[in-house]
C-alpha positions as CSV (number, residue, x, y, z in Angstrom):
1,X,-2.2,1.3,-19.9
2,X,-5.9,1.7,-21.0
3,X,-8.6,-0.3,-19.5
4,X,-12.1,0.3,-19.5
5,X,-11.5,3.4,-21.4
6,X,-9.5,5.0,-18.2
7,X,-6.0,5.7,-18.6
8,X,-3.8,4.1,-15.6
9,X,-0.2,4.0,-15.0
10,X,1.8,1.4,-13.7
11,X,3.8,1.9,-10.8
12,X,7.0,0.0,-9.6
13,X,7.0,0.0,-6.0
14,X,10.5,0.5,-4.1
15,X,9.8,-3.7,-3.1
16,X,9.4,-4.6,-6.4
17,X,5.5,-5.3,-6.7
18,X,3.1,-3.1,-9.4
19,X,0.3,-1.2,-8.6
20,X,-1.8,0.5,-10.8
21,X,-3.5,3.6,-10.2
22,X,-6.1,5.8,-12.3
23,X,-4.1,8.8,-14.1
24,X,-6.4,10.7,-12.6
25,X,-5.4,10.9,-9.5
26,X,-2.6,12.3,-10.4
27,X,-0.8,15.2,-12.3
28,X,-0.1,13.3,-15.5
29,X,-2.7,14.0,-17.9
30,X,-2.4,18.1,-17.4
31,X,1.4,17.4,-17.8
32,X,1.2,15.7,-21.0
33,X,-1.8,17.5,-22.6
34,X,-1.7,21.2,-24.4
35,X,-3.2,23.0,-21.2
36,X,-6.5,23.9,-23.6
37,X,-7.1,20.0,-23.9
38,X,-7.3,19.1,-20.4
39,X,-10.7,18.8,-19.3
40,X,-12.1,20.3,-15.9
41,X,-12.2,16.7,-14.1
42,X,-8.4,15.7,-15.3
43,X,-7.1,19.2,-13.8
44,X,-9.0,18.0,-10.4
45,X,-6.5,15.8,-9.1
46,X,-5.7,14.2,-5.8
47,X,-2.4,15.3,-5.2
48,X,0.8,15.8,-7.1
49,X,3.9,13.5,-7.7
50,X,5.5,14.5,-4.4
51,X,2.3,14.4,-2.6
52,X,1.9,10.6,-3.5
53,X,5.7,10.4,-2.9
54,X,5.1,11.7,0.5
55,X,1.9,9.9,1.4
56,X,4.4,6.7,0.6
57,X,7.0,7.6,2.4
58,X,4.5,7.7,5.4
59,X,2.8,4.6,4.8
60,X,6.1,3.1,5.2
61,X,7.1,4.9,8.5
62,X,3.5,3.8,10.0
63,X,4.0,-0.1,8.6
64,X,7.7,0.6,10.3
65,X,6.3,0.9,13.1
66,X,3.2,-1.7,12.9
67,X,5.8,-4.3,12.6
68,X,8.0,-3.0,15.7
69,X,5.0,-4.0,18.0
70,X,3.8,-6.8,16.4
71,X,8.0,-8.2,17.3
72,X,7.9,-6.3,21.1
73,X,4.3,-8.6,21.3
74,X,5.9,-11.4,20.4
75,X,9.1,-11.2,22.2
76,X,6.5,-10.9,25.4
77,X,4.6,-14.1,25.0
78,X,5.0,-16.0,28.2
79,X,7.4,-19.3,28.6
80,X,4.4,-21.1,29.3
81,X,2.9,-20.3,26.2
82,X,5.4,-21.7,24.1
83,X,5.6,-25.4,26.0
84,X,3.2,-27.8,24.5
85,X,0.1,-28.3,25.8
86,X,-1.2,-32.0,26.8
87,X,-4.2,-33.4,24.5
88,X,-7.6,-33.2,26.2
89,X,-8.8,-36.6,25.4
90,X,-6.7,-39.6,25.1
91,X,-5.4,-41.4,22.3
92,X,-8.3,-43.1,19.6
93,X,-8.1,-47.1,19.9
């Protein structure tokens, strides 16, 4: 997909959402272009396919693991702080 005059591909993520990302972060245009045609900047890239592979493959471990606390935090909440609390002022007439 073009926008803007910048090339960007759209991703299916394993959970079903899209992302798009610049296609120059990526391997992509040196792949698809005649090496003579790619300029100096498209050849710069962040990472490779596997590199973003493995970049999402931790992303997923840490927000594994950020959700494992957040249900151990929970699961340590006091009694008291489930029971309902009594209103500080009394009824309006």
């Amino acid at each position: 997909m073009h926008r803007r005059g910048q090339l960007y591909l759209i991703l299916i993520l394993p959970d079903g959402s899209k992302s798009l990302v610049p296609a120059d972060w990526t391997d992509f245009v040196s792949v698809t272009r005649p090496p003579q045609a790619v300029s100096m900047q498209a050849t710069a890239a962040m990472g490779s396919v596997e590199d973003l592979l493995h970049a999402g493959a931790i992303t997923d471990a840490l927000l594994d693991r950020l959700a494992a606390t957040q249900g151990e935090a929970a699961e340590k909440e006091s009694p008291l702080a489930r029971k309902p609390s009594k209103p500080l002022r009394s009824a309006s007439r």
